[in-house]
C-alpha positions as CSV (number, residue, x, y, z in Angstrom):
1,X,-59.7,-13.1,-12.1
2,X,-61.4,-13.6,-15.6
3,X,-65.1,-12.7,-16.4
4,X,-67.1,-15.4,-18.2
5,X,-71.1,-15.0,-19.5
6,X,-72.7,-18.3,-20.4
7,X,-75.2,-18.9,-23.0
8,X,-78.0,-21.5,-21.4
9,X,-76.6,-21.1,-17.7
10,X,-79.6,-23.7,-16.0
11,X,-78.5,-26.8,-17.6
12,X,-76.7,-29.2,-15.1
13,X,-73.2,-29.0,-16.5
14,X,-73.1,-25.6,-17.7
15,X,-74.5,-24.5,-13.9
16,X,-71.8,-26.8,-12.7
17,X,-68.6,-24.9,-14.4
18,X,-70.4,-21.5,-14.0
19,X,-70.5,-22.5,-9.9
20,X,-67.0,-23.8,-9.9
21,X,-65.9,-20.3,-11.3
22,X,-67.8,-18.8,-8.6
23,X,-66.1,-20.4,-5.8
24,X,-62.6,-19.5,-7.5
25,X,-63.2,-16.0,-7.5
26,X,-64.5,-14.9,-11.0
27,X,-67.3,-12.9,-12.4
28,X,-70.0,-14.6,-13.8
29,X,-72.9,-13.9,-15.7
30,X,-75.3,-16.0,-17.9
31,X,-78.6,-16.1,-20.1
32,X,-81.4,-18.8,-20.3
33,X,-84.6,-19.0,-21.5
34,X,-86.6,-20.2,-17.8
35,X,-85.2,-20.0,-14.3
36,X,-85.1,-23.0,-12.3
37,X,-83.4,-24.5,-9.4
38,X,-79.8,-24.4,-10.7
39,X,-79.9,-20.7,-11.4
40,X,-81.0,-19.7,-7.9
41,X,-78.1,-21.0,-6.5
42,X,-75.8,-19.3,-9.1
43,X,-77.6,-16.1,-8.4
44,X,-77.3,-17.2,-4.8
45,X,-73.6,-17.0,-5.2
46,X,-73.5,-13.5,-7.0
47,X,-73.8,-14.7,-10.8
48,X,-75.9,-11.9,-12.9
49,X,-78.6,-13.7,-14.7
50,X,-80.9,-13.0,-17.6
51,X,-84.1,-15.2,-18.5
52,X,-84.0,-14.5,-22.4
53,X,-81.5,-14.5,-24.7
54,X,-80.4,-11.3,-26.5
55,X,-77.6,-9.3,-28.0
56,X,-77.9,-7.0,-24.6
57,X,-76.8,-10.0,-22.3
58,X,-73.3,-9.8,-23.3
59,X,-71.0,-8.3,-21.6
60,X,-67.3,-6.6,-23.3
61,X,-64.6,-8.5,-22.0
62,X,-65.4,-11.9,-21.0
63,X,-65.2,-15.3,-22.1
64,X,-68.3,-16.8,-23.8
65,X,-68.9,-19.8,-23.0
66,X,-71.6,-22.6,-25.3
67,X,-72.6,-25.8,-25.8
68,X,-73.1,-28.0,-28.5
69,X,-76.6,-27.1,-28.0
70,X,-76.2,-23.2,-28.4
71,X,-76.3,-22.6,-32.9
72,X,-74.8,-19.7,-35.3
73,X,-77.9,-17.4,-34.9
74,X,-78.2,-17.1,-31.2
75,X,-78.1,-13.2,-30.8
76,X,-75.6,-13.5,-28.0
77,X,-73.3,-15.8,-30.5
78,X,-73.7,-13.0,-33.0
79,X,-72.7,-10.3,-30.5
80,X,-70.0,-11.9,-29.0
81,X,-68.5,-12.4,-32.8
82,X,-69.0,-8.6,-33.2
83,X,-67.1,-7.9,-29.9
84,X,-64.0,-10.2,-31.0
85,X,-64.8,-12.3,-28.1
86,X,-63.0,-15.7,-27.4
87,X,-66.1,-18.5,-27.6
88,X,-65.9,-21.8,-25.7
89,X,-67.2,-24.9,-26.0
90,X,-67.8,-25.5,-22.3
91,X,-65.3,-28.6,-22.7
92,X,-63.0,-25.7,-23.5
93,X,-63.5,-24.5,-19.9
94,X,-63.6,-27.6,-18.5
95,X,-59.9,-28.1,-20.1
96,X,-58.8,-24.6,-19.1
97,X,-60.1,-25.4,-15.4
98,X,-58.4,-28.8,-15.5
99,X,-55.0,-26.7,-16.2
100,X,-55.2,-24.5,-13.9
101,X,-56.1,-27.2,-11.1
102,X,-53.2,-28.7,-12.3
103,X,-50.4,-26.2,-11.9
104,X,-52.1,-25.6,-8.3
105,X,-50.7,-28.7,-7.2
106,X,-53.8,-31.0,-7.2
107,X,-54.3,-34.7,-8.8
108,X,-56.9,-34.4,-11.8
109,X,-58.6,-37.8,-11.5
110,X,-60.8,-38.4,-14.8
111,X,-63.5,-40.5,-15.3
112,X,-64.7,-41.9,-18.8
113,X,-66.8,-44.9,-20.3
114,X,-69.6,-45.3,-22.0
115,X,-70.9,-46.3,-19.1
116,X,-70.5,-45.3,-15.3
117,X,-69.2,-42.0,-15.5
118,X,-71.3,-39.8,-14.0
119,X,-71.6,-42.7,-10.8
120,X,-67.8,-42.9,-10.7
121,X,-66.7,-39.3,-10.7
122,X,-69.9,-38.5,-8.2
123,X,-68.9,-41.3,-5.8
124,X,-64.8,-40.6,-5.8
125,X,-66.4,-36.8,-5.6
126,X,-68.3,-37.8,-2.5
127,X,-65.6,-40.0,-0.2
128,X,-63.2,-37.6,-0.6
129,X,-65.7,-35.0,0.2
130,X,-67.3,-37.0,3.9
131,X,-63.0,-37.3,4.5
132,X,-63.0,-34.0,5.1
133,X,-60.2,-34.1,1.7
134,X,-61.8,-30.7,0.5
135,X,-61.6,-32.0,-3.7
136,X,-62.9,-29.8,-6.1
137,X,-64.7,-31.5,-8.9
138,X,-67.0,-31.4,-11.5
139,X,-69.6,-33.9,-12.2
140,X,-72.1,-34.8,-14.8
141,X,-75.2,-35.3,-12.1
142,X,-76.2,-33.8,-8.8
143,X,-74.7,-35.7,-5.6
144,X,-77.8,-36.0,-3.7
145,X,-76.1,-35.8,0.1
146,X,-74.2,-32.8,-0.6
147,X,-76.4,-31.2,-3.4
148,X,-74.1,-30.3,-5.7
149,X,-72.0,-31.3,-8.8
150,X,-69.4,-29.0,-8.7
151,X,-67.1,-27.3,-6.1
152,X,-64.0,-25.4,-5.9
153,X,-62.4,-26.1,-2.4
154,X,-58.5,-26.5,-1.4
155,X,-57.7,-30.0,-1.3
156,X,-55.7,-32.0,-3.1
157,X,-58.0,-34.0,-5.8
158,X,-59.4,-32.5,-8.7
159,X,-62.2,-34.8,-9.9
160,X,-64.0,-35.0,-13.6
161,X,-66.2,-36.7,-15.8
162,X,-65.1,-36.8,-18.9
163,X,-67.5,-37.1,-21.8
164,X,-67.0,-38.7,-25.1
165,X,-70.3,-38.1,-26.5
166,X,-68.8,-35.5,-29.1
167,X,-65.2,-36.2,-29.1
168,X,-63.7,-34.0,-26.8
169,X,-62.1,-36.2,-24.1
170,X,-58.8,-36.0,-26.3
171,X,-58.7,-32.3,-25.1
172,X,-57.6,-32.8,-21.0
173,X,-54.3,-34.4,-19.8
174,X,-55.5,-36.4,-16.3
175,X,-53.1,-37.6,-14.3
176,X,-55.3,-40.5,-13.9
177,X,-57.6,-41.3,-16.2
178,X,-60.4,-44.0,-15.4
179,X,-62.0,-45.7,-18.7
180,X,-65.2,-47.9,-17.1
181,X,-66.0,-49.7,-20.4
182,X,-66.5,-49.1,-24.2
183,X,-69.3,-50.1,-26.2
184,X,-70.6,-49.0,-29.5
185,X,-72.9,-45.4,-28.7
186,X,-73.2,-41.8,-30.1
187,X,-73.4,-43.1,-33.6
188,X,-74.4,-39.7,-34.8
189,X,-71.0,-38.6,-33.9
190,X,-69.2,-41.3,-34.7
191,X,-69.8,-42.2,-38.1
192,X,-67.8,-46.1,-38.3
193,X,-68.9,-46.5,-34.7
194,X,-66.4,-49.2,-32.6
195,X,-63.2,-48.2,-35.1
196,X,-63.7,-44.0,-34.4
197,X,-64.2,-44.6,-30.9
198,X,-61.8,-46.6,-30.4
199,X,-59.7,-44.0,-32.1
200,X,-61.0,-41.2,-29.7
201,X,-59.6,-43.2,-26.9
202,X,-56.4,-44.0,-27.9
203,X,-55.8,-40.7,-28.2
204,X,-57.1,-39.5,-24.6
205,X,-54.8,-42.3,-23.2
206,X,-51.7,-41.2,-24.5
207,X,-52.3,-37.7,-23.1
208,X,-52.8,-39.4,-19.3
209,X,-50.3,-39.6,-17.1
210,X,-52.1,-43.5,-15.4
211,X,-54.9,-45.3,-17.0
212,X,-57.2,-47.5,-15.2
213,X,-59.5,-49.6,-17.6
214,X,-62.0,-52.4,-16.4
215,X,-60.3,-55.8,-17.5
216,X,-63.6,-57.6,-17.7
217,X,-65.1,-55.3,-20.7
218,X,-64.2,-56.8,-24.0
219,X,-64.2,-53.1,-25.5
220,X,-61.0,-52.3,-23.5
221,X,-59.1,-55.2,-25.0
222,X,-59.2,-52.9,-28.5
223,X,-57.4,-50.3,-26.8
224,X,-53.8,-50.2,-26.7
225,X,-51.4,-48.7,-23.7
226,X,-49.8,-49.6,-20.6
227,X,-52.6,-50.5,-18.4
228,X,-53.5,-50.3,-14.3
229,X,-56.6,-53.3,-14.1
230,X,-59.3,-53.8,-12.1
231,X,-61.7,-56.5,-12.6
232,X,-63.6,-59.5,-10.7
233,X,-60.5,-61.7,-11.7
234,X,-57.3,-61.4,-12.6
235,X,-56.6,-57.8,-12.4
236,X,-54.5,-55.4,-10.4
237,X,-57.5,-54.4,-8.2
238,X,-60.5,-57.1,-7.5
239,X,-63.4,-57.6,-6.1
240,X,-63.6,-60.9,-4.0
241,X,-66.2,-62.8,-1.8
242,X,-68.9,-60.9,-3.0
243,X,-72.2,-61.0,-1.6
244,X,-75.4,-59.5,-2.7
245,X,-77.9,-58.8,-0.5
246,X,-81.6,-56.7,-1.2
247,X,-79.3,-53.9,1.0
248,X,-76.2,-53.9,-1.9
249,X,-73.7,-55.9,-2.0
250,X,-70.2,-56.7,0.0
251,X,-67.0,-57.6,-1.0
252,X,-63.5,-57.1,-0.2
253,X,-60.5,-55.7,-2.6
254,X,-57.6,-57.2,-3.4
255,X,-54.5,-54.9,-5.1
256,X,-52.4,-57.6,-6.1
257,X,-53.2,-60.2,-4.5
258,X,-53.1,-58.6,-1.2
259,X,-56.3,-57.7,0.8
260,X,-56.6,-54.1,0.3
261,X,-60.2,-53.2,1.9
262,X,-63.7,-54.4,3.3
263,X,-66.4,-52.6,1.3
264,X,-70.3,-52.3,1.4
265,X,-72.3,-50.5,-1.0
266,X,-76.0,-49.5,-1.1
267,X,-76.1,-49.4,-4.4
268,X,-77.4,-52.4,-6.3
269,X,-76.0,-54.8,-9.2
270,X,-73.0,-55.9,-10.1
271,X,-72.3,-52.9,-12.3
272,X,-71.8,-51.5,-8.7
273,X,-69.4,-53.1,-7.5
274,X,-67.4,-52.1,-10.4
275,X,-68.2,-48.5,-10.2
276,X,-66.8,-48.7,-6.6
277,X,-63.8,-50.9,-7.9
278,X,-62.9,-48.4,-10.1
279,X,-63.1,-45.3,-7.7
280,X,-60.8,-47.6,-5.2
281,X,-58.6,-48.0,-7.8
282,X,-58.3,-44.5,-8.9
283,X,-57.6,-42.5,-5.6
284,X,-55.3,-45.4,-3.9
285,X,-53.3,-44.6,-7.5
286,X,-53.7,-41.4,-6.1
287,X,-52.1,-41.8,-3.0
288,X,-55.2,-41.5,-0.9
289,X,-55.5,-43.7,2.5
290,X,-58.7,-45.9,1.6
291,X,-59.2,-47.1,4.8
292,X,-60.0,-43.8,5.9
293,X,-62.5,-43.0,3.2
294,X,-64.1,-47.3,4.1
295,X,-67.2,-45.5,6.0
296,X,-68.4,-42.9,3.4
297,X,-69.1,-45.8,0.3
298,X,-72.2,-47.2,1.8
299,X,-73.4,-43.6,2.9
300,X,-73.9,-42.8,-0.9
301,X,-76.7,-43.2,-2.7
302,X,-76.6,-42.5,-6.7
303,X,-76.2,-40.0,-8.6
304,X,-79.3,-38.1,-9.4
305,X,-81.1,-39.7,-11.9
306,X,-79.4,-43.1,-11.6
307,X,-82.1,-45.2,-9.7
308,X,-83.3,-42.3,-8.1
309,X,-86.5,-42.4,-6.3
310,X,-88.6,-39.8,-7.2
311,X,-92.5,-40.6,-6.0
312,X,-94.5,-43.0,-3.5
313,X,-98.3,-42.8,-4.1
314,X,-100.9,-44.9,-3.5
315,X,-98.4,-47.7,-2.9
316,X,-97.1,-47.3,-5.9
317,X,-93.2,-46.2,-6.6
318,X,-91.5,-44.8,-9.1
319,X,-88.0,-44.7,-9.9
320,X,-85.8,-41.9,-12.6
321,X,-83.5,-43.4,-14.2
322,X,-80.9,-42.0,-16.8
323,X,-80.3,-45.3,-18.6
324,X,-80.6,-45.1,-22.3
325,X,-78.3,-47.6,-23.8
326,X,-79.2,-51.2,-24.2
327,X,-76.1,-51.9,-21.6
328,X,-77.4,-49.7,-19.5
329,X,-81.0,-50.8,-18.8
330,X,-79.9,-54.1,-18.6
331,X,-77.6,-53.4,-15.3
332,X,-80.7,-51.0,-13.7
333,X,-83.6,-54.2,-14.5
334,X,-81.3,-56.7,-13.1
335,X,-80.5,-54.2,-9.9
336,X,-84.3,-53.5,-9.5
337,X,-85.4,-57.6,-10.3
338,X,-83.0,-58.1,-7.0
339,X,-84.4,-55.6,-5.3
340,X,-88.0,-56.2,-5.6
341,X,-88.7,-59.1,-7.8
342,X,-89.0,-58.7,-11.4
343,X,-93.2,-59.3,-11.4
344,X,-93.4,-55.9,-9.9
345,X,-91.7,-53.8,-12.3
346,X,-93.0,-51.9,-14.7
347,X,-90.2,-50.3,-16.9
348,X,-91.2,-47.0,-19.3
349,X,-89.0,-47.0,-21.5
350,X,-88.4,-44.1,-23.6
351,X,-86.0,-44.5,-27.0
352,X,-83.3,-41.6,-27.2
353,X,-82.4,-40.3,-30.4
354,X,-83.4,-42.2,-33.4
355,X,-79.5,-43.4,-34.6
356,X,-79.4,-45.1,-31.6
357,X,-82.7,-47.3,-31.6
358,X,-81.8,-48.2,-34.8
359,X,-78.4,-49.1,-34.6
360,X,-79.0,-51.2,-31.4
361,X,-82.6,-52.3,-32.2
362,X,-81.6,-55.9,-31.6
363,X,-79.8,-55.2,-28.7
364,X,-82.5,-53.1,-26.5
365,X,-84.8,-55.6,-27.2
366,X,-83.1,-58.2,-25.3
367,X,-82.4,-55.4,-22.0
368,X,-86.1,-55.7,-20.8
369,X,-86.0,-59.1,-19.8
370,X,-86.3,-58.5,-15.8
371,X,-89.2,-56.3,-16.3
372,X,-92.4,-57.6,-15.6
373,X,-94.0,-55.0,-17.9
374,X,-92.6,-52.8,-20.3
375,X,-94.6,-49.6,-22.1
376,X,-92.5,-47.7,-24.5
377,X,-93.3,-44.2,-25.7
378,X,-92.2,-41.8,-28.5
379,X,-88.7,-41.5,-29.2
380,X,-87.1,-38.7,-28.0
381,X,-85.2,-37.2,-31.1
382,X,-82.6,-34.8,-29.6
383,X,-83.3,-32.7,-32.4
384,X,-82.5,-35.6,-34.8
385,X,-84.7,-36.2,-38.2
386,X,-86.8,-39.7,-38.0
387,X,-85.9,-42.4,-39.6
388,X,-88.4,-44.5,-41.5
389,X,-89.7,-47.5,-39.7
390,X,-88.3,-46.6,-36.6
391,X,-90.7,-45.8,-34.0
392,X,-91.7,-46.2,-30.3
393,X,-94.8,-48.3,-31.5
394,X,-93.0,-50.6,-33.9
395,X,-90.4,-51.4,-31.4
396,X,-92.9,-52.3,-28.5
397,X,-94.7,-54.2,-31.0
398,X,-91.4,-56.1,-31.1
399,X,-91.3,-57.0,-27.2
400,X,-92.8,-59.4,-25.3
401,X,-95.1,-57.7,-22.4
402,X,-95.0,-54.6,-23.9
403,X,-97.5,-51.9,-24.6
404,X,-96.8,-48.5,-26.5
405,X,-98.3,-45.2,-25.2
406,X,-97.8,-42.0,-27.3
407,X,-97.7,-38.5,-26.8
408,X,-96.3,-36.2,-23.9
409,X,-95.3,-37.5,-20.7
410,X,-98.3,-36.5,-19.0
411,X,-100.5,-38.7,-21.4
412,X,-98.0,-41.0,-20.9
413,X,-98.7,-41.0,-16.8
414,X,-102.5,-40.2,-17.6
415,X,-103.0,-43.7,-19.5
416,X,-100.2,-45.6,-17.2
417,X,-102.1,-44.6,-13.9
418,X,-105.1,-46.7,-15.6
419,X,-102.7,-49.7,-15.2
420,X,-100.3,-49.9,-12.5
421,X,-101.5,-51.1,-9.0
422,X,-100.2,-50.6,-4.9
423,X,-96.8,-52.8,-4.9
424,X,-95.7,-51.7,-8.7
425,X,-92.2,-50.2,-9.0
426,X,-92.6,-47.9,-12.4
427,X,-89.0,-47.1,-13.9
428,X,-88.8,-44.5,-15.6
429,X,-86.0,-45.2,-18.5
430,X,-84.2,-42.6,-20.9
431,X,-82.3,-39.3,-21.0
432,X,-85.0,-37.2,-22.5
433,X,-88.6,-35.9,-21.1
434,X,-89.0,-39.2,-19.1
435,X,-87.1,-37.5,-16.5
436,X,-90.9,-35.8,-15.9
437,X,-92.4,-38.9,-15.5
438,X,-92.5,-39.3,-12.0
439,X,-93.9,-35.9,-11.4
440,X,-96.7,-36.6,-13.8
441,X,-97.4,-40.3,-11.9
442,X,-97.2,-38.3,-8.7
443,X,-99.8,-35.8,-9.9
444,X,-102.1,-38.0,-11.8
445,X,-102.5,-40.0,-9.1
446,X,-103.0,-37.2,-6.4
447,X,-105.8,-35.9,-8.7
448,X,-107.7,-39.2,-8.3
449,X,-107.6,-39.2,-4.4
């Protein structure tokens, strides 16, 4: 068994590969600079964990593993250069764990978008999971009924998201590979936008053995391959007689034609339904029996931070959600507006990375429009340099129904509290320090009591 020492263990996908080594039987240590709850349960599982970084931490012969996060003058980069030590991206590992998956006989089933992802692998990760299937997978968000996004167990199924963000879903070879949508995102990365991601994924396709695209997205009509479909028309899998309700939706699925299954969902919108389409897709390719994974897709809930409920105080509710593309917050407004009724919303939106609110300025200002409210804070840089002229306040200043709020997330709450009344739904929007928000509502609002 190998050894492996990762640099910034607590975050969630790093935790994630360093559990899923865990279960398989290797040695595992790791450095970050606070504990939380993600290293417990690593140490829980024997991992040997530092809070810190330093040259010290290292241990000879292992694998390091990093992320894109991790730069040149981390002390544990510089030792591990001085030992000769191989370094990883942790899509390196991902790929290497993929392999090995592989060659034991299961199915890797990836999952890819710009969209979706996380809900898609987390879902397929779930049914297969309430079967009693045993998959192993590896997730980009917590699975709230089973705690986890990553496990190493003996079934048949290997599950992944597969992440775009930086170019390195060309690196695996699924043997299905599931492509929710494609729309323009990660500018900083790449450069001529549509044309280089486009370019990324025609080369991820021809290393999959199956690919599985949603007909109904106009970005997948730029790709080119040998395509499985599924769609709300005229597709190899579809969703029929669907009916929405404050609960989800129903519908049943159609593979060619012929009445494959009767499903309901909790989760709301039509971006849902084909999240779940997708999934169906996916493992029936797989040779899974769906009918006998039918009872576990209402039982799920979300991913963490996809609509996920995080406070109820004072009669007020407040809702994390990970939504930071125009797309995006779009599909979670509309979900919420049908859920509640759009005069009770109040969105709090905060803009991640500068590129992006720039480069789709026109297009997150029409995503608001089933908010009753909107307040929009700071952007979030993600260690991006501002851009001239594009701010939090200018943009707000742009919306209709829209206030802007600087500072940290708990002035944000501080001055927000001042506003919202018993009945609001606040939803908290972005992939950056909003994720506090609710925490911040919740103890703002405690105080006043």
């Amino acid at each position: 068994m190998g050894k492996y020492h990762f640099i910034a263990i607590g975050g969630i996908g790093m935790s994630g590969l360093a559990k899923y080594l865990l279960e398989d039987g290797h040695e595992v240590s790791g450095s970050d600079i606070a504990d939380n709850k993600y290293i417990d349960k690593l140490r829980e599982l024997g991992a040997k964990i530092f809070i810190g970084h330093s040259k010290s931490n290292v241990p000879e012969n292992c694998i390091v593993i990093r992320s894109s996060a991790i730069k040149e003058d981390n002390p544990e980069i510089i030792r591990a250069k001085e030992l000769n030590l191989p370094i990883y991206h942790r899509s390196d590992l991902l790929e290497e764990i993929a392999l090995e998956a592989q060659k034991s006989g299961k199915c890797f089933i990836g999952f890819s978008g710009t969209h979706g992802k996380t809900t898609t692998s987390g879902l397929a990760s779930f049914v297969l999971e309430k079967a009693g299937l045993k998959p192993s997978f590896v997730d980009g968000g917590i699975i709230p009924e089973i705690s986890t996004n990553a496990q190493h167990k003996s079934g048949k199924h290997f599950i992944a998201e597969l992440d775009e963000s930086d170019g390195t879903i060309v690196k695996y070879f699924p043997d299905i590979l599931v492509i929710n949508n494609l729309e323009e995102d990660h500018l900083d990365f790449y450069k001529n936008g549509m044309e280089d991601l486009i370019k990324t994924f025609n080369k991820a396709i021809s290393r999959a053995k199956k690919v599985i695209v949603n007909i109904d997205n106009s970005g997948i009509a730029n790709l080119s391959g040998n395509f499985i479909t599924f769609g709300l028309k005229n597709a190899d899998y579809t969703a029929k007689n669907i009916v929405y309700s404050k609960d989800g939706s129903k519908f049943k699925v159609y593979y060619h034609e012929t009445p494959l299954i009767d499903i309901r969902i909790q989760l709301a919108g039509e971006h849902n339904i084909y999240n779940a389409l997708g999934v169906i897709a996916a493992l029936n390719e797989a040779g899974v029996d769906i009918q006998e994974l039918k009872p576990y897709f209402y039982e799920f809930t979300g991913m963490g931070r996809r609509f996920q409920k995080v406070c109820d105080v004072c009669g007020i509710t407040v809702y994390d959600d990970y939504a930071h593309h125009p797309t995006e917050i779009k599909a979670t407004l509309d979900a919420a507006a049908l859920k509640f009724g759009k005069e009770h919303i109040v969105a709090v939106f905060q803009p991640h990375r500068y590129t992006r609110l720039k480069s789709l300025w026109e297009e997150f200002k029409t995503s608001f429009n089933n908010a009753g409210r909107v307040v929009v804070t700071d952007v979030y840089a993600a260690s991006e340099n501002p851009i001239e002229g594009i701010t939090g306040e200018k943009f707000a200043g742009e919306l209709d129904n829209s206030v802007y709020i600087p500072g940290s997330m708990e002035e944000v709450a501080s001055q927000l509290i001042k506003t919202v009344k018993a009945g609001d739904i606040v939803i908290g929007l972005g992939a950056g320090t909003i994720t506090k928000l609710g925490k911040n509502i919740e103890m703002s609002l405690k105080a006043k009591i």
